[in-house]
N, C-alpha and C positions, 0 to 999 in steps of 0.2 A: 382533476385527475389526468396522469399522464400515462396511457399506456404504449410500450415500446418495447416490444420483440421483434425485431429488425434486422438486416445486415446494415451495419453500420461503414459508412467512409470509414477510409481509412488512417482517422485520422485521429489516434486514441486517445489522448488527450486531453485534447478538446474536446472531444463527446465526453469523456467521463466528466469534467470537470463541470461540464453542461448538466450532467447529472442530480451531480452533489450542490447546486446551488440549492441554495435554501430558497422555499416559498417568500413570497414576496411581504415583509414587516415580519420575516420571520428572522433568525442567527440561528446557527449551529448551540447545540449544548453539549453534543457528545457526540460520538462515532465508534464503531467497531469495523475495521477491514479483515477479511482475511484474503490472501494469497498464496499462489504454489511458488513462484517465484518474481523477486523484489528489485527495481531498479532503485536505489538511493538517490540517483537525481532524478525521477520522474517523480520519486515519494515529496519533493523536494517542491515541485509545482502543485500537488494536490491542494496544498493548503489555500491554496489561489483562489480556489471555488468557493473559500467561503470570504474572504477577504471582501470588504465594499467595491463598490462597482470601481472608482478610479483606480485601485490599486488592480482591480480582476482585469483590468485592460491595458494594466501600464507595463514595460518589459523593463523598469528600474529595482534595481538591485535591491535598494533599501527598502521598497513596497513589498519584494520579497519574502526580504528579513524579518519585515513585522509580522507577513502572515504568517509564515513560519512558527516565530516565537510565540504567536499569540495560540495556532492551532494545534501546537505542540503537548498542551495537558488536555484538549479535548476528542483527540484522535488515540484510538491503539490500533496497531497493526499486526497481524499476526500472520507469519510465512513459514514455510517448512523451511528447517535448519540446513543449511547445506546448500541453499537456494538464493541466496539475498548475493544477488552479481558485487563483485569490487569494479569500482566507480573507475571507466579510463581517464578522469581528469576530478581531482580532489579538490573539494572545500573546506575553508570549515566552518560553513553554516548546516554541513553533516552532522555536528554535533547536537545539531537544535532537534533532531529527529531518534536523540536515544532514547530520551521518554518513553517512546510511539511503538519501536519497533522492538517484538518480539519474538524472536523464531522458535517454529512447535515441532514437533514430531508425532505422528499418528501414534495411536493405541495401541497397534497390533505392529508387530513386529515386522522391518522390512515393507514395508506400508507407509504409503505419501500420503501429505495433508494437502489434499489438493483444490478446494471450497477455492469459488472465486465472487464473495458477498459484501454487501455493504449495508449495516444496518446503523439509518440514522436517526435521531432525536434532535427535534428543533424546536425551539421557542421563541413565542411575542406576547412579554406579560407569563400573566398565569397559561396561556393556553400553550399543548404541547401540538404537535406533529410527527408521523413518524415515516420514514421509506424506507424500502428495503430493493434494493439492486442484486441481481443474481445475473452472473455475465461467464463466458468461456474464456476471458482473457485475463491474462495475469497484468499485475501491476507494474508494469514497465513500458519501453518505449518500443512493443512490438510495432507493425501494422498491417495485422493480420487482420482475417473477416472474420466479424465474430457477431451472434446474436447476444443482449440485453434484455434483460426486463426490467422495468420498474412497476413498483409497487409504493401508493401514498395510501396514507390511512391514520385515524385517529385511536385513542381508547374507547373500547367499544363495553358492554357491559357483558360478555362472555367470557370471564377468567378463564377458561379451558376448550377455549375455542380451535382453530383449524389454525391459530398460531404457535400453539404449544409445542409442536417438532422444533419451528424455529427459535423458540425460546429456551430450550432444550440444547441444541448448537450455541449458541450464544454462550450460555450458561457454562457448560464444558470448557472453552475458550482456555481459561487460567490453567484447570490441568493438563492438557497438552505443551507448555512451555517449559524450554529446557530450563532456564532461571527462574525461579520465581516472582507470579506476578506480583509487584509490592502492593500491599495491603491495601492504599486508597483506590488505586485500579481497580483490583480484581471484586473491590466491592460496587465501584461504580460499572462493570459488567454484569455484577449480578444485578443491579438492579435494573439497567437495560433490559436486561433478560426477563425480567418479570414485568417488565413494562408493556413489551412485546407480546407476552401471553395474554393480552387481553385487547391488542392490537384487534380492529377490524378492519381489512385494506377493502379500498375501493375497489368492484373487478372493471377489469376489462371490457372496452366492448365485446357483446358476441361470444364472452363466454358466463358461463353460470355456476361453478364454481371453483376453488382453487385449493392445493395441498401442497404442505410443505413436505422433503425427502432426503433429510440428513441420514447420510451413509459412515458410516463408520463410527459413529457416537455411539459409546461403554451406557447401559441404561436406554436405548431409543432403537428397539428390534428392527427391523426394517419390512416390510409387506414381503412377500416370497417374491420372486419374480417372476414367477410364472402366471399369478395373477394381479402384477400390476401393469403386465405389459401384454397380457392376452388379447386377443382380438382379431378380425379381420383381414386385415391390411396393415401392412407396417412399414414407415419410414424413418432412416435414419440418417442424419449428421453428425460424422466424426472422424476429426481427422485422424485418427487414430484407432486400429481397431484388431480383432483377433476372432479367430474363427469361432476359441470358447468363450468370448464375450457374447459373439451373436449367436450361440446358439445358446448361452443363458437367457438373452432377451427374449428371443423370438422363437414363439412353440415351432416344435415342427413340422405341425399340420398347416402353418399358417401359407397364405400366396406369396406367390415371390416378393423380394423385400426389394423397395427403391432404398439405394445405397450410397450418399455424398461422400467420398471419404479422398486421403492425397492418394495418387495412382502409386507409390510403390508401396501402402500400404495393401489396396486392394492386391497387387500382385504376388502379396505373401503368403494370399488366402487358399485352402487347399481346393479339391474339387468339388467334392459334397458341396458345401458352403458357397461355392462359384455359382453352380447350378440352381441356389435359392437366391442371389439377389440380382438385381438392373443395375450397374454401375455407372454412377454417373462422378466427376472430376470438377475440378472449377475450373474454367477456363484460362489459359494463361495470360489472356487479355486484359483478367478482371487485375492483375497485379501491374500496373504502370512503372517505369521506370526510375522513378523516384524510389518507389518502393524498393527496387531490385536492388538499386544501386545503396539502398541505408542498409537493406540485409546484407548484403557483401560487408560494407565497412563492417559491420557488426560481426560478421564472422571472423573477418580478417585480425581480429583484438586478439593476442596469444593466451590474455588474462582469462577471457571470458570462456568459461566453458561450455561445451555442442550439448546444451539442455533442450531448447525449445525453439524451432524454427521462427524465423521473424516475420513471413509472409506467408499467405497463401491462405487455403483454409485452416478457421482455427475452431471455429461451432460448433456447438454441442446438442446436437437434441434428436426426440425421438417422437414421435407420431402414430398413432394407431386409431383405428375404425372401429366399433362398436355399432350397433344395431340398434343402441340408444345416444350414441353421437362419438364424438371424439376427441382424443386426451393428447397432449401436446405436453411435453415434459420438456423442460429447456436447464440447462445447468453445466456444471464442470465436468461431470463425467462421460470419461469415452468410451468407447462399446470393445472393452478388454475386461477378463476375468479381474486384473486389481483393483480396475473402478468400483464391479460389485462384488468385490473378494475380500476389500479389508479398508480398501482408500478411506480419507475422510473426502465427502465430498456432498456436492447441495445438487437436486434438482428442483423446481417448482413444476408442478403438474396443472395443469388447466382441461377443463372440461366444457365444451359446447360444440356447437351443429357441426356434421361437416362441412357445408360449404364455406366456413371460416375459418375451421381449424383442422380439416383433417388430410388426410396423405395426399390428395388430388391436389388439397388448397395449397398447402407447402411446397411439393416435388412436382407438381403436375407439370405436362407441356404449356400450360398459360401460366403458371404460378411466377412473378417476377426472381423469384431465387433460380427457376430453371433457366432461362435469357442468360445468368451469367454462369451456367456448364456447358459442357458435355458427354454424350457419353462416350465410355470408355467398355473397351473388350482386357478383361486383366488376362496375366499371362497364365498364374498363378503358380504358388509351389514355388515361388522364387526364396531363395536365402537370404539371408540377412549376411548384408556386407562385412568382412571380416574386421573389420574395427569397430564395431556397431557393440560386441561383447566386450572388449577395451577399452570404448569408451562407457558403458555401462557400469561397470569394473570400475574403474576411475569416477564417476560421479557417486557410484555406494562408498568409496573411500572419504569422498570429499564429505558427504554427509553422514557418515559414522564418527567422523572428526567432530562436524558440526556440532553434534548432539553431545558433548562432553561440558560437562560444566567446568568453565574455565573461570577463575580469580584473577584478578589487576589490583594489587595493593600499593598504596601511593604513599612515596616518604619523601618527605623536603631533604635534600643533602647539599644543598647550600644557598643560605639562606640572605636577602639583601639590605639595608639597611635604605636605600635610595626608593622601591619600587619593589612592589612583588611582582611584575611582571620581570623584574629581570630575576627572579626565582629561578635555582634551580631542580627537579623533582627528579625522581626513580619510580619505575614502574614494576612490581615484580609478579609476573605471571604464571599461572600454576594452574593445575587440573588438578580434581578432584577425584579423578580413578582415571588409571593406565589409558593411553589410548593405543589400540591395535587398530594396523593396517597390512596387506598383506608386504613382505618384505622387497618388493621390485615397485615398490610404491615410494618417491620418495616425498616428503612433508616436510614445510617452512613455514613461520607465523612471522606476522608483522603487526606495527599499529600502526591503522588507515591513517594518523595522521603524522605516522615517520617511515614514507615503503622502503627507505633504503636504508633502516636496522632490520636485519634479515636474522634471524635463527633458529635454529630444529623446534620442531612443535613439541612442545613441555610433555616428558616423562620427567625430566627435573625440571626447577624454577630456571624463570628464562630474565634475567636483567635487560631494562632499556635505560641507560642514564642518559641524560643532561638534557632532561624535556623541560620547555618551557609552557607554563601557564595552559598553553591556548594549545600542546601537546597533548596532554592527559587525553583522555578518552578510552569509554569501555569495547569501542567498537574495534576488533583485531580480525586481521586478513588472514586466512589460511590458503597456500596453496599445495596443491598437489601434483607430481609430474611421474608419468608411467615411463617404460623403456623404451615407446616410442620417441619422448619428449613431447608428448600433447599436454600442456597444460591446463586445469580446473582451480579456481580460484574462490573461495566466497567470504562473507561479511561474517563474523559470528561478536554477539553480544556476552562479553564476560559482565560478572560481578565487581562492579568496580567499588571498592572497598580503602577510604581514606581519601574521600572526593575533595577538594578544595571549595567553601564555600563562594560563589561567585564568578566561576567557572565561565558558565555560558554568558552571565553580565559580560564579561572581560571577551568573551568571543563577539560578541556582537559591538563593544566598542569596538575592536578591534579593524570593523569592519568600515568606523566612519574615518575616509580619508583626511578630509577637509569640511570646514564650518557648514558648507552647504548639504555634506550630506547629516551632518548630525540634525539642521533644523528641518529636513525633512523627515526625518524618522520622530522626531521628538513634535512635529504634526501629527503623525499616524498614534502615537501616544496617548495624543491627547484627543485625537478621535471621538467623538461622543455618536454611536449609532444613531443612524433616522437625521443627525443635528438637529441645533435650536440656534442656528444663527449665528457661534460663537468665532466662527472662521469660516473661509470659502476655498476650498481647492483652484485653483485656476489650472493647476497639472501640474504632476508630480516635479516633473521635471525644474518645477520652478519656485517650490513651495507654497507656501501659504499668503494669499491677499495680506498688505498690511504689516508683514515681517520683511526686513531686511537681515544680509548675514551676519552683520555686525549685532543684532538681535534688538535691533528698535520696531517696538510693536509689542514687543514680546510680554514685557510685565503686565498689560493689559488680557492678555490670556492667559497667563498661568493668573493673577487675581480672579480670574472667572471661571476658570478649574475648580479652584478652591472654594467657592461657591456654591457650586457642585456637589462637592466633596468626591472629586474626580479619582477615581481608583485607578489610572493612568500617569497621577504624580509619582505613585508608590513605585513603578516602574522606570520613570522616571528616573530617581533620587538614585535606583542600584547603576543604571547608566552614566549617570553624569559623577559617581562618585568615582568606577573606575577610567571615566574622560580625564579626570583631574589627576587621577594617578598615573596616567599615560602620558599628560601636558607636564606634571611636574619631572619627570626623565627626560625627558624633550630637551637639546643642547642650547643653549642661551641664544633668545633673537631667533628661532626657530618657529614659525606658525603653529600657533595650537588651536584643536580642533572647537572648542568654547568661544562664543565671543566673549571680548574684552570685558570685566566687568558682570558676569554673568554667576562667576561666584558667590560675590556676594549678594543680587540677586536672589542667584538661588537660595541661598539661608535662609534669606527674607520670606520668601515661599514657601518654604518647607518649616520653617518654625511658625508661622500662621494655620497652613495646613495641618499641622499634630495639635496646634490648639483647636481647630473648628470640629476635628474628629472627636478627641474627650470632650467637648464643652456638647455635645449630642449624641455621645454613647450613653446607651439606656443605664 
């Protein structure tokens, strides 16, 4: 058992990624993210964490790709609509992540989905494991400070135990999205979800017990707040906050409240509210140069829209004394009436001594979190910056957009006789109900994988002709520009309707340059977890012991695949069928990405392999 509620480096990343490694003989089976808002290339290295050790330490491309594709049907993601940033530099191994990502929108109207959880299932064999991460940072490339937890744990025999709120969140997951979840999903969430309800997590040290506090889930009341956060003493982290959040939290009989929050939050605060807490800031020390200088770049992008600061403090949590000990609540929400007004949002509550969990141990003058503040005298009564409601304004447009159900229907309109890659398709894109915005609000759509067909956001069908193969995609960019000219940008997932079978096959050949990268991806293929000998990495970069590019060596392992009865050929077979169709367009004398001779090989393989399979199906 690992426990870690922490400020973390800042180095997001990499701790997450450190997170999600599976126990040791264990693999991933499944995953559930949710998010407030979504980097596409951060979403991009997640998959890394679960990938074998060579490839989790290798910075090659094609190591990439595999985990990718491979983590692709066992991850779902889910973000609020309106939130998922457009990437400043485009792939398209972005494709391999349309599966995954879903964008939701809260229950209650004008209400953010702002949960920042990860609930995973892993296996070795029959036996299962399960974590569950509950953190303040969203899924991108902030580098903020943020607290973590994790939580390991097995099935326990309490079907209706202290997991049930969270299996409850889970559960809900599919109704919140604007598309619908397709059927195999949204069943293999529900059964996540009931997996979880009988989850018993390891505690912590130092504490004695623990509760889950999903916020804004239809069916799961929440405790009043007056007596979930009663008490003594009370301390809070948040970088963000309001005078009617903290006076929902905090009775007010209670002592003065220690208060983390950014300084021109605190200074917005009125005076009543001034006069109950200790204000304390994070130091500006704690944010290094590196740091300052990625948030600038990040600001400076015209695409990206002014949602969520990228430094500084970003933690969430809350603290209180009791007379029979102390409860430590750590989660997404921030101490504003929307958190506990309507948000969907997670805290975990923890219960033990004070001198390990409670307001002296967190905020005190010796607590290691105090070292890196100070305190702070607010001014208060300060206004909000006059483009502060503009930009507000501007990001409810971007996300009233987001949440429309949009269609992409795909028709071949010229068709090749040489190569479906030189296919031509049409994309024609449509809403399903009017979209309103206010009218100084201007809106453009594009698709992530063409930004320079530009056209008004569909009240009527909007045409994209002469897209190629590895074009298509349901992933389209909406942006938004107010009268100042500030622009908001984000991802939104249509229904893509008349998919082309082989789609993402034809993206990932797409992506083998030359022979060397094909026989290194068609190692990771054939991959067998834990090995038994059948190959030896020596690193990536150089492929596999025993193969040369010309592919000698080779027929010795795919034989022993087959063997197997390696579920890796099958993957295989759709690769190398659109290599063969990419090498046959290829202009005469032209290097093609297969070795010489490898065609008919492969037949050989492949027509063995379909006999060993029937000759041992039951």
């Amino acid at each position: 058992m690992v426990w870690s509620a922490r400020m973390l480096e800042p180095d997001g990343r990499a701790a997450l990624t450190e997170q999600l490694r599976p126990p040791s003989g264990f693999q991933l089976s499944y995953a559930v993210a949710t998010t407030f808002t979504l980097d596409l290339t951060t979403a991009l290295s997640v998959p890394l964490a679960f990938a074998a050790h060579r490839a989790r330490e290798s910075r090659d491309p094609i190591a990439i790709l595999d985990a990718v594709r491979r983590a692709a049907n066992r991850i779902d993601v889910f973000a609020q609509a309106g939130q998922i940033f457009e990437p400043s530099v485009n792939s398209a191994l972005f494709a391999l992540l349309e599966p995954m990502i879903h964008p939701v929108q809260a229950p209650r109207p004008n209400m953010l989905f702002h949960p920042k959880v990860w609930v995973l299932e892993y296996s070795d064999g029959e036996m299962r494991s399960f974590r569950m991460l509950c953190a303040s940072r969203n899924l991108t490339n902030d580098r903020s400070w943020d607290l973590v937890v994790r939580l390991d744990g097995v099935i326990g025999d309490n079907p209706s135990g202290p997991s049930e709120p969270l299996a409850a969140f889970v559960r809900a997951l599919p109704s919140m999205c604007v598309q619908p979840l397709p059927g195999v999903r949204a069943t293999r969430v529900g059964a996540l979800a009931d997996a979880i309800a009988s989850v018993g997590w390891e505690l912590p040290n130092d504490v004695r017990s623990l509760r889950f506090h999903p916020l804004g889930i239809p069916g799961v009341p929440p405790q009043p707040l007056h007596e979930l956060f009663e008490g003594l003493n009370h301390g809070i982290i948040s970088p963000f906050l309001s005078d009617e959040g903290i006076r929902r939290i905090v009775p007010p009989q209670s002592r003065p409240i220690t208060v983390l929050a950014r300084r021109e939050q605190l200074d917005r605060l009125d005076t009543p509210t001034l006069k109950r807490i200790q204000a304390l800031i994070l130091d500006d020390a704690a944010n290094d140069d590196e740091m300052l200088e990625e948030a600038q770049s990040q600001c400076d992008s015209p695409a990206k829209p002014k949602l969520e600061p990228f430094v500084g403090l970003h933690a969430k949590a809350y603290v209180l004394d009791r007379r029979s000990g102390s409860h430590l609540f750590v989660g997404s929400a921030n101490a504003t009436e929307a958190a506990f007004g309507g948000n969907v949002e997670m805290l975990i509550e923890f219960e033990g001594p004070r001198p390990k969990l409670g307001v002296e141990a967190l905020l005190g003058e010796s607590s290691p979190l105090r070292a890196l503040t100070i305190q702070f005298d607010p001014v208060g009564n300060v206004e909000a910056p006059p483009d502060e409601a503009a930009d507000y304004a501007l990001e409810q447009s971007l996300r009233s957009l987001a949440a429309g159900r949009y269609v992409a229907e795909v028709a071949l309109i010229e068709k090749s006789s040489s190569s479906d890659l030189q296919q031509k398709y049409r994309i024609r894109l449509s809403t399903e109900e009017p979209t309103a915005i206010p009218a100084e609000i201007g809106a453009t759509v594009t698709l992530l994988t063409r930004p320079a067909n530009v056209a008004a956001v569909p009240g009527e069908p909007v045409l994209f002709d002469q897209l190629t193969l590895t074009d298509i995609t349901p992933f389209i960019v909406i942006r938004v520009t107010d009268q100042r000219g500030v622009i908001a940008s984000t991802v939104v997932t249509a229904e893509l309707r008349g998919d082309v079978a082989g789609r993402h096959d034809a993206i990932v050949a797409g992506q083998l340059a030359d022979r060397s990268a094909f026989m290194k991806l068609l190692a990771l293929l054939l991959a067998i977890e834990g090995g038994d000998g059948m190959f030896s990495f020596e690193s990536l970069s150089t492929g596999v012991r025993g193969w040369a590019e010309d592919g000698s060596g080779l027929f010795e392992t795919l034989v022993k695949a087959i063997g197997v009865e390696h579920d890796g050929l099958a993957d295989v077979r759709q690769l190398v069928e659109h290599l063969q169709e990419a090498d046959r367009g290829r202009p005469d004398g032209a290097p093609t990405v297969l070795p010489q001779g490898f065609d008919e090989l492969w037949e050989s393989v492949w027509t063995a392999y379909c006999a060993s399979t029937q000759d041992t199906a039951p």
